[in-house]
C-alpha positions as CSV (number, residue, x, y, z in Angstrom):
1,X,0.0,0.0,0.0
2,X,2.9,2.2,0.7
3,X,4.4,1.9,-2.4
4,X,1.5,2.3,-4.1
5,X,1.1,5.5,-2.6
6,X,4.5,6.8,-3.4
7,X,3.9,6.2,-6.9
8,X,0.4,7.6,-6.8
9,X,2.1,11.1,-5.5
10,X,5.1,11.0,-8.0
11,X,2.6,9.9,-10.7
12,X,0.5,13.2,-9.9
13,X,3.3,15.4,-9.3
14,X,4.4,14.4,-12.8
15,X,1.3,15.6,-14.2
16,X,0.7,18.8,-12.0
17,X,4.2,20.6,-12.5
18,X,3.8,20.6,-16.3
19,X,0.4,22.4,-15.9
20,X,1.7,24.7,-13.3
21,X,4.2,25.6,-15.8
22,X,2.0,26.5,-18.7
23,X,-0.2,28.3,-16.6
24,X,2.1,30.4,-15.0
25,X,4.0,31.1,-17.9
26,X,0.7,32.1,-19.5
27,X,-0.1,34.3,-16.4
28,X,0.2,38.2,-16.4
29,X,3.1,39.7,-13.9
30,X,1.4,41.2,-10.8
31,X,3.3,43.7,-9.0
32,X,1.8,44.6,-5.1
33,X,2.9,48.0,-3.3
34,X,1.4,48.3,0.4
35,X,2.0,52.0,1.6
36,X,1.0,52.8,5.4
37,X,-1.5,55.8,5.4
38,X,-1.6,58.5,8.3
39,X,-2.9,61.7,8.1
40,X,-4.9,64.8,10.0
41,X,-6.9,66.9,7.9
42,X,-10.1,69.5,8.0
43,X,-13.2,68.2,7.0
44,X,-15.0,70.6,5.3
45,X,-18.4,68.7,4.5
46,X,-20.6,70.5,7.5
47,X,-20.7,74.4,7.6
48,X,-18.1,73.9,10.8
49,X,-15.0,72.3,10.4
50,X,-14.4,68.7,11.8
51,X,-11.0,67.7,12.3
52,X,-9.9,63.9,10.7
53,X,-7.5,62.2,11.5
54,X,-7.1,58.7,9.0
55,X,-4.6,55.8,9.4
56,X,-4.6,52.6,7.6
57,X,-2.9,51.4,4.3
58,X,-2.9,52.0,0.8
59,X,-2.5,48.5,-1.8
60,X,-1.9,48.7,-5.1
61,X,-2.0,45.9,-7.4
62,X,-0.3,46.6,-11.1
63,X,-1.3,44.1,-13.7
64,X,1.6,43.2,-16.7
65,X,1.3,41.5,-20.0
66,X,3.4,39.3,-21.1
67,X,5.3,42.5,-23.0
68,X,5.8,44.4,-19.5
69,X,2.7,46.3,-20.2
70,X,0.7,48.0,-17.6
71,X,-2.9,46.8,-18.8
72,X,-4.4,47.5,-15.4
73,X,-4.5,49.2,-11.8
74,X,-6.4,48.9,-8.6
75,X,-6.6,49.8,-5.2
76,X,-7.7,48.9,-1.9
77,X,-7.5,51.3,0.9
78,X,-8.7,50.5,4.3
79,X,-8.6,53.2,6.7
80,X,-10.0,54.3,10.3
81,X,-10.8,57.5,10.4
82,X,-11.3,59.5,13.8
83,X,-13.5,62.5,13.4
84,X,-13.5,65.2,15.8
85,X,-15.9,68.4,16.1
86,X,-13.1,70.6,18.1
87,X,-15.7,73.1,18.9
88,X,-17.5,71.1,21.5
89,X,-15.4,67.7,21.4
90,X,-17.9,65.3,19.8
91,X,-16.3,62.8,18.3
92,X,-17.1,59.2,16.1
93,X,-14.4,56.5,14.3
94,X,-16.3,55.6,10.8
95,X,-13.9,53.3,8.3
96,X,-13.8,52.6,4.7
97,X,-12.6,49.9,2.2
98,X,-13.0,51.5,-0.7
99,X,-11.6,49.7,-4.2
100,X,-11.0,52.0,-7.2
101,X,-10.0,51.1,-10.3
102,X,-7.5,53.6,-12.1
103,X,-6.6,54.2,-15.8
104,X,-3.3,52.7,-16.5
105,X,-2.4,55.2,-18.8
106,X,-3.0,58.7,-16.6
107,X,-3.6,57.5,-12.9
108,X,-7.2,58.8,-12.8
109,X,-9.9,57.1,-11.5
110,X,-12.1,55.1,-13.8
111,X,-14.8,53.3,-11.4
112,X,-14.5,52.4,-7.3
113,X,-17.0,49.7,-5.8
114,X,-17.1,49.0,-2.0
115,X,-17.6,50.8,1.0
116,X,-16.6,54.6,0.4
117,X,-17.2,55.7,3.7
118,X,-19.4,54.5,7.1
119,X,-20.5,56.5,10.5
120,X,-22.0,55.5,12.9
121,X,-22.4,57.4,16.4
122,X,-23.3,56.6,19.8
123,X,-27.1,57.4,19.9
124,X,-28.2,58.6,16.8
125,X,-27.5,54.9,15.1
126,X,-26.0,55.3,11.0
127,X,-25.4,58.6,9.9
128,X,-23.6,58.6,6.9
129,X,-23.1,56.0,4.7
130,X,-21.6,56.4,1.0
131,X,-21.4,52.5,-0.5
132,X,-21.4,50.7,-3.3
133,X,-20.5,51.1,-7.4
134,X,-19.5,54.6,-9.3
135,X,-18.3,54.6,-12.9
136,X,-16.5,58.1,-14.4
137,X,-16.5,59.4,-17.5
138,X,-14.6,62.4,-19.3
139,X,-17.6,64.4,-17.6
140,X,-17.4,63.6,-14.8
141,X,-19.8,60.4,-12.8
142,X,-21.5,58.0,-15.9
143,X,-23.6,55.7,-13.0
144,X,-24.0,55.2,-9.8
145,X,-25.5,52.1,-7.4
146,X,-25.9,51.9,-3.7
147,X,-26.2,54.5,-1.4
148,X,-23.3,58.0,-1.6
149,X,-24.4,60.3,0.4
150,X,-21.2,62.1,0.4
151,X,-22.0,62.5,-3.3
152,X,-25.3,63.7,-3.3
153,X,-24.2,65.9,-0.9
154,X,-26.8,64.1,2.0
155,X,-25.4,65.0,5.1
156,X,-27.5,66.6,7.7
157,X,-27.8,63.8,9.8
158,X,-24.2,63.9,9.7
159,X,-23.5,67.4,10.6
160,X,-26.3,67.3,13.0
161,X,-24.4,64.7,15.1
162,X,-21.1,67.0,15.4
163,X,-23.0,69.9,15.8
164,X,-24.8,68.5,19.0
């Protein structure tokens, strides 16, 4: 039974590293860059400002043909994000895992999909939630699906939870 065995696995490892081969000779180069983000900045969506302060990371993932091509790039940025009213101190952590997809050629954003940006607050339950698909076109946003509210520009319950 032993033996058998042994030349079961040789038998299949015969097989396998020829297709392994093929298909990763076949396969495009993928090049991964992970950049720690930290950063304070002034939010400026609510008539008062709202100090931010982000940390997380930054992924990029560049996609090669087999003629060291760039034929695609996406991101993925999870951050934290601590906001602060520093008026009268009221303060919420929302997150985001936002994934765009960027032209190759000039950087710029062609589409993101994923959670653009969540808060919820002690209290008062969701207040701001910007989710889900947005495709750009040379005028600017082509579609849209899910719920932006930073987009649309739907963010009273927002402000009205830092303004308390």
């Amino acid at each position: 039974m032993r033996h058998t065995m042994s030349k079961l696995t040789v038998l299949a490892c015969a097989v396998a590293l020829p297709l392994a081969l093929v298909a990763s000779a076949q396969a495009d180069e993928v090049s991964t860059t992970v950049t720690p983000v930290e950063a304070t900045f002034t939010d400026t969506t609510c008539p008062f400002p709202i100090t931010e302060q982000i940390k997380g990371k930054r992924i990029e993932v560049r996609r090669f043909d087999d003629d060291s091509e760039l034929v695609s790039r996406t991101l993925h940025v999870p951050l934290i994000a601590t906001l602060t009213n520093p008026e009268n101190g009221t303060t919420a952590t929302g997150h985001q895992a936002i994934n765009p997809v960027l032209d190759p050629t000039t950087g710029g954003t062609l589409s993101f999909a994923g959670l653009r940006f969540i808060l919820t607050a002690p209290q008062f339950g969701l207040v701001l939630l910007d989710a889900g698909r947005i495709e750009f076109g040379e005028g600017g946003i082509v579609s849209m699906a899910g719920q932006h509210q930073l987009v649309l520009g739907d963010v009273e319950a927002f402000c009205a939870y830092f303004a308390a």
